[in-house]
LONU-106748 format. One record per atom (N, C-alpha, C): x, y, z; residue in three letters. Coordinates in steps of 0.001 Angstrom, whole numbers, padded with zeros to 6 digits, always signed. Layout:
XYZala
...
***
This chain:
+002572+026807-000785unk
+003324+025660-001266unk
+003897+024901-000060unk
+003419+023344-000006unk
+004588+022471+000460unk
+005913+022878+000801unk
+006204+022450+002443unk
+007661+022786+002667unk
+008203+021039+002434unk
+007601+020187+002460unk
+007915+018915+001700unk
+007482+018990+000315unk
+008409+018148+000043unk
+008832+018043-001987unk
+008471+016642-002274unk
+008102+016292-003466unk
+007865+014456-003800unk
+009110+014985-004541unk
+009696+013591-004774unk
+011083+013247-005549unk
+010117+011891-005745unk
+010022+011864-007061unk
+009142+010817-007559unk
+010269+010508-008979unk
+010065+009564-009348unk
+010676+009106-010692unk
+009863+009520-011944unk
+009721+010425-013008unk
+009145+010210-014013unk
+008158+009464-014388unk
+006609+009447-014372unk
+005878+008485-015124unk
+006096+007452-016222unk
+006707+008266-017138unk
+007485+007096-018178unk
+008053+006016-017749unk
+009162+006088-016775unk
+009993+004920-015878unk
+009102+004535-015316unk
+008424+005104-014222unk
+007162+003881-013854unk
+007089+002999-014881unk
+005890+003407-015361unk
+005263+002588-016621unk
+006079+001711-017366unk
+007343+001740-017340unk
+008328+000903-018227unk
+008814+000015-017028unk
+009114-000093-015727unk
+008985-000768-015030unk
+008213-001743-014064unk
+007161-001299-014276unk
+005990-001848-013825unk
+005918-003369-014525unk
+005800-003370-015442unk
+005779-005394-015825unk
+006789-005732-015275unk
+007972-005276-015413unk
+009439-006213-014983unk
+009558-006613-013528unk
+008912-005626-012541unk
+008831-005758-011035unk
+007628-006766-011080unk
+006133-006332-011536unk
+005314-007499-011483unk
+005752-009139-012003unk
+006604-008820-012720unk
+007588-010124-013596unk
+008193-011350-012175unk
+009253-009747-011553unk
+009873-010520-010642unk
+008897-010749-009368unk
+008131-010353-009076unk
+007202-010423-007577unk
+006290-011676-007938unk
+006194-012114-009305unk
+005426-013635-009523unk
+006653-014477-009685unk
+007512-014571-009375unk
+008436-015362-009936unk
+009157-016100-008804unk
+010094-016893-008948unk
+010593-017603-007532unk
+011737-016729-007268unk
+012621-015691-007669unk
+013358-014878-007332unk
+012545-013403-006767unk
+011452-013928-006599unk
+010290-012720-005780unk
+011313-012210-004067unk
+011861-013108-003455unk
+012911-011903-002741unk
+013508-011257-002951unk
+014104-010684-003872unk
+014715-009784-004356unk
+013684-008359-003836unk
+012672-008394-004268unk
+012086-007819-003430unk
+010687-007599-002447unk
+010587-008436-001946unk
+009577-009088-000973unk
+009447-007941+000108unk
+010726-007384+000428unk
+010629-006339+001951unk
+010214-005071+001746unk
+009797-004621-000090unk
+009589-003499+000000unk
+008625-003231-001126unk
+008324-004405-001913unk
+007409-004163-002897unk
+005827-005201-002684unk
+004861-005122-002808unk
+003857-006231-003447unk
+003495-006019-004552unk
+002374-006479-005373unk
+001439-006504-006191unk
+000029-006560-005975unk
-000647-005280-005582unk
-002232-005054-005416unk
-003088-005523-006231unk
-003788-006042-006315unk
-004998-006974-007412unk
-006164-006339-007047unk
-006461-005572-007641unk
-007725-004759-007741unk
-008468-004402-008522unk
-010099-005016-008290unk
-011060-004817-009692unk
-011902-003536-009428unk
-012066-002621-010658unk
-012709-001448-010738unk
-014148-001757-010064unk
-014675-001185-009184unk
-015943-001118-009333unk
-017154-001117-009618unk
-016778-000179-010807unk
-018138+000810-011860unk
-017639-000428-013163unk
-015881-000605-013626unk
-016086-001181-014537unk
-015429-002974-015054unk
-014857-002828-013435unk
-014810-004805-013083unk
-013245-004712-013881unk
-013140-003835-014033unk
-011201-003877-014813unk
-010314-004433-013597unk
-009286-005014-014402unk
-008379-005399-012931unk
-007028-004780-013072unk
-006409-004401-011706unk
-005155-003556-011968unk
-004360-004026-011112unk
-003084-004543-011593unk
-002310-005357-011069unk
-000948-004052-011003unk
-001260-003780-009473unk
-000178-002329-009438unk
+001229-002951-008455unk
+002277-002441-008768unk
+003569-003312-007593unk
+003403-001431-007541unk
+003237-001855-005570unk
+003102-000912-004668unk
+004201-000960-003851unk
+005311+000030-003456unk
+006071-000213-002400unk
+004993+000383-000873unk
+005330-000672-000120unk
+004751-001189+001109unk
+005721-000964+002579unk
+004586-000209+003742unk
+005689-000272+005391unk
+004878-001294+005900unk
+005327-002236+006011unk
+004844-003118+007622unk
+005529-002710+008798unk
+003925-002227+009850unk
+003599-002225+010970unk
+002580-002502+011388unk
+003019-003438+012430unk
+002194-003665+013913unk
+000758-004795+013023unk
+001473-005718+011856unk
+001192-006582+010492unk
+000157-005972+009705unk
+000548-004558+009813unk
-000745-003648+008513unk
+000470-003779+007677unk
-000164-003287+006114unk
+001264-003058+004882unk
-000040-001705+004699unk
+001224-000944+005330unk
+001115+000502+004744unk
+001337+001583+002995unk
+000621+001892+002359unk
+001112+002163+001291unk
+000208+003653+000899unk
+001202+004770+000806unk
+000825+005818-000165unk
+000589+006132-001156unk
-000138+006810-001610unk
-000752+006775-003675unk
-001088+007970-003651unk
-001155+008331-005030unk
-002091+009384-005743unk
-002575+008818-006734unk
-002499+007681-007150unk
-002769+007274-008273unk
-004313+007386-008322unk
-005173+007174-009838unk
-006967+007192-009324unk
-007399+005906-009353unk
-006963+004653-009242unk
-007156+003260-008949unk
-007673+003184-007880unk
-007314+004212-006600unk
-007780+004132-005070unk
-008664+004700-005071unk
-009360+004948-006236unk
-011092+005622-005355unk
-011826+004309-005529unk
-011209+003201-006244unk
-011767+001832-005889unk
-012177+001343-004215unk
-011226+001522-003541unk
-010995+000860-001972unk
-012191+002270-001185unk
-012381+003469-001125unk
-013078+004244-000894unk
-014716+003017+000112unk
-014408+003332+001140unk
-015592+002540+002000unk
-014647+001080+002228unk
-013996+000977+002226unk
-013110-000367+002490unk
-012968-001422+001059unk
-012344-002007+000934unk
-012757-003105-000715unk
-012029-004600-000145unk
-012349-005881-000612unk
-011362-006814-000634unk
-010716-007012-001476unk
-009392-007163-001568unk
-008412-007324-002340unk
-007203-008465-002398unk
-006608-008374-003186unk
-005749-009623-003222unk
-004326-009237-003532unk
-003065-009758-002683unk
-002060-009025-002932unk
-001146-010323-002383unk
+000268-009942-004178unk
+001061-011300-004000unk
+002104-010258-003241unk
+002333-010996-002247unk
+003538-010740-000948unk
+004254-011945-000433unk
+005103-011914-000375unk
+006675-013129-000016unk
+006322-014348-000869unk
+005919-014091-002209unk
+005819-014815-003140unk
+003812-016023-003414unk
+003461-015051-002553unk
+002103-015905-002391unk
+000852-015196-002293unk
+000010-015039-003201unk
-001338-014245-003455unk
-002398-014348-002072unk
-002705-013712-001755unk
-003243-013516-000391unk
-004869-012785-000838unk
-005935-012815+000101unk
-006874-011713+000583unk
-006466-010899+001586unk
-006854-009804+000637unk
-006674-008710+002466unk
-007799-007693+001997unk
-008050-007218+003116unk
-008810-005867+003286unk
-007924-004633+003289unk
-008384-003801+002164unk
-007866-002338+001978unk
-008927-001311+002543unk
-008196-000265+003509unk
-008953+000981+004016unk
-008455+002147+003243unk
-008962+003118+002417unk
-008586+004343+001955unk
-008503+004870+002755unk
-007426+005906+003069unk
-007900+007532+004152unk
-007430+008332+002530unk
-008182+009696+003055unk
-007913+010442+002067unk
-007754+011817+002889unk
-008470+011979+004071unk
-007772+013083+004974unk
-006710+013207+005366unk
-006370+015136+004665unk
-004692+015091+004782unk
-004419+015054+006269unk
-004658+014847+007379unk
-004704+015410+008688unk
-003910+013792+008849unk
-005136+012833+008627unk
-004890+011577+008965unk
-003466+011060+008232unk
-003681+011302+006921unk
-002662+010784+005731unk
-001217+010875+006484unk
-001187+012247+006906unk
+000264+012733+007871unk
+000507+012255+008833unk
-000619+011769+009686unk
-000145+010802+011166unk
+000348+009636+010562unk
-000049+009224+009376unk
+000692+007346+008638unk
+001424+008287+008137unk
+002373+009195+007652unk
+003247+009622+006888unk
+004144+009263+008275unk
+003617+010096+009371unk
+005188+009963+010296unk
+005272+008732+011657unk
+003800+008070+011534unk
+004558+006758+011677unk
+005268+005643+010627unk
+005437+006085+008988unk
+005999+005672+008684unk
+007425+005906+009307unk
+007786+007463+009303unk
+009236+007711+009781unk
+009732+007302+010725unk
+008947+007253+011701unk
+009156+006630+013006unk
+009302+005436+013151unk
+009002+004322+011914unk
+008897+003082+012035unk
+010517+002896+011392unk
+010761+003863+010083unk
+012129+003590+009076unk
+013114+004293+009835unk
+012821+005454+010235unk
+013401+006444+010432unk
+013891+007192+009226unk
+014292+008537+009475unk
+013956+009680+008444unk
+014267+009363+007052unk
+015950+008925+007451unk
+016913+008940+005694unk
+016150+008049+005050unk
+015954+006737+005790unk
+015151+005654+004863unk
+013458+005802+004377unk
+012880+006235+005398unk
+011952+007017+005402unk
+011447+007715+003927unk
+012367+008250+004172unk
+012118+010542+002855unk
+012291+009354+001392unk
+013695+008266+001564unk
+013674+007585+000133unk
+012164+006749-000339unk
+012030+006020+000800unk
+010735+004980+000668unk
+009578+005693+000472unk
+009227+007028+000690unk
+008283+007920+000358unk
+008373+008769-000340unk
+009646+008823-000992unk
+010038+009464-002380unk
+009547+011025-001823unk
+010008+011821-000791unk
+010097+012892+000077unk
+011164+013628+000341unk
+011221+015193+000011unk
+012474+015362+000815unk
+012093+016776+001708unk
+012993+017599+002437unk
+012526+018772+003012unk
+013713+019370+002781unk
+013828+021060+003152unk
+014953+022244+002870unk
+015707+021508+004621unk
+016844+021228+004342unk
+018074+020890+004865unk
+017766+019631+005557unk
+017108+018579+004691unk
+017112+016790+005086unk
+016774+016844+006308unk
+015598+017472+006659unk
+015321+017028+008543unk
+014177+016666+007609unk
+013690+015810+009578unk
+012809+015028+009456unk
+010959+016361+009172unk
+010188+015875+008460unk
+009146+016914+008681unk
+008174+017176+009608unk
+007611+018258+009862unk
+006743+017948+011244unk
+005092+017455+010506unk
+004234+017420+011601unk
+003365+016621+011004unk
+002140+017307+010252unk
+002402+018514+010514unk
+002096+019700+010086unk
+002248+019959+008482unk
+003564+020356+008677unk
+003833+019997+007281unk
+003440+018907+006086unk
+003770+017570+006890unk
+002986+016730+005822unk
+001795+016761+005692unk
+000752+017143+006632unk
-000525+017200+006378unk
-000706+018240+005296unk
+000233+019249+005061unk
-000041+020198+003986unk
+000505+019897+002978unk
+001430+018862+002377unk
+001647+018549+001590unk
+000821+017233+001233unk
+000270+016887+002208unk
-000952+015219+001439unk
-001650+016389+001207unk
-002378+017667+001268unk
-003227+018334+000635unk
-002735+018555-000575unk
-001923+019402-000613unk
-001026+019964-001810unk
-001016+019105-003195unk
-000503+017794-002796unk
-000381+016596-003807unk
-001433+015501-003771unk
-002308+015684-002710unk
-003035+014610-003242unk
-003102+013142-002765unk
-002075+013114-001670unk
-001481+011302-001077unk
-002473+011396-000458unk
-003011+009640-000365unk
-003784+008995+000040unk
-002872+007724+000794unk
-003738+007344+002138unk
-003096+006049+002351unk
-003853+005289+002171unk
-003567+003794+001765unk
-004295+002574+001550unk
-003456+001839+002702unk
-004354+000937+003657unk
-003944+000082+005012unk
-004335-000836+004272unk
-003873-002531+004327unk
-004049-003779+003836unk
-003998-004345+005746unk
-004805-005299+005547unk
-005136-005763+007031unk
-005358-006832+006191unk
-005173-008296+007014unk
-005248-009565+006917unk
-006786-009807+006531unk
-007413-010575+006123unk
-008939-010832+005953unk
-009030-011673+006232unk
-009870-012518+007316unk
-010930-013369+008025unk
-011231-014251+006569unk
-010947-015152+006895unk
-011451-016383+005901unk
-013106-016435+006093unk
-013872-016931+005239unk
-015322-016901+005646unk
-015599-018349+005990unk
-015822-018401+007699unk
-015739-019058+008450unk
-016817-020433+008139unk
-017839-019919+007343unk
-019100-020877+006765unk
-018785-021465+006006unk
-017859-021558+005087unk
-017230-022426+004134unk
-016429-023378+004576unk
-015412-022816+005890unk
-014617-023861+006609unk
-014923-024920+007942unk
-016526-024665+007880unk
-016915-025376+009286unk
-017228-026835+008586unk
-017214-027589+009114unk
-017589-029302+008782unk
-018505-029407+009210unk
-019739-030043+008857unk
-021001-030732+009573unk
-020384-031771+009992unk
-020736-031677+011596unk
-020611-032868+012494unk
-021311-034331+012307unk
-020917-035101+012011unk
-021510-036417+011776unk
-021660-037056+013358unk
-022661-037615+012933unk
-023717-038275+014118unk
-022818-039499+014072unk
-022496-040157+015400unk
-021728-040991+016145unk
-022389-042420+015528unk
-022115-043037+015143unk
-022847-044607+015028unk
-022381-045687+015962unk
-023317-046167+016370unk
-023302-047101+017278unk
-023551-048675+016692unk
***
């Protein structure tokens, strides 16, 4: 067993909160929470469904970092494009799955390193036996244990062939 714990909220509360946050993240009072939530726009694969998930999100170094277990992410599996409303404005980005716990734990503790611990353990809904920070060890055995996956969102390259102009010939 995990020497890290999830402190997760009940599924039920999810699920009963989930429209009201997607509510406010389309809405013009979308700062409220802009610094810690988006909305992932993601179509199934196999069955073209779309899932409009409010993900809490770390920005670093302009990736938006985000942990899951949910099974929506075997969508992104090989990279996917996606669309995600952030500081009130629907965007493309590129999503990378990792699903190795080895890896999962190096983004677990540069999350910490980015929040630092207290804010950290809350934003990752984490805790450990006497509130220290965990080693990386540990979390790698607990992304086994439970299952966390990270999803990276990276900016996406506009497709450059759509935005070029044909040069018009000079008239004389």
């Amino acid at each position: 067993m995990a020497t890290v714990r999830r402190k997760v909220p009940p599924a039920a509360l999810i699920r009963a909160f989930n429209p009201v946050v997607r509510a406010l993240l389309s809405s013009p009072g979308h700062g409220l929470a802009d610094k810690t939530t988006v909305i992932l726009h993601v179509t199934g694969r196999k069955t073209g469904r779309r899932y409009d998930i409010p993900m809490g999100y770390v920005e670093i170094s302009g990736k938006l970092f985000m942990i899951t277990i949910a099974r929506w992410r075997v969508n992104l599996r090989g990279g996917a494009g996606v669309e995600v409303t952030w500081r009130g404005h629907r965007r493309p980005m590129r999503a990378a799955l990792e699903e190795e716990p080895a890896a999962v734990a190096v983004a677990c503790q540069a999350v910490i390193g980015h929040l630092g611990w207290p804010r950290a353990a809350r934003r990752l809904g984490i805790s450990t036996p006497g509130d220290r920070q965990p080693t990386v060890i540990e979390l790698r055995d607990a992304a086994a244990e439970y299952g966390w996956t990270v999803v990276t969102l990276t900016a996406r390259l506009r497709d450059t062939a759509a935005t070029i102009r044909p040069i018009r010939p000079i008239r004389k």
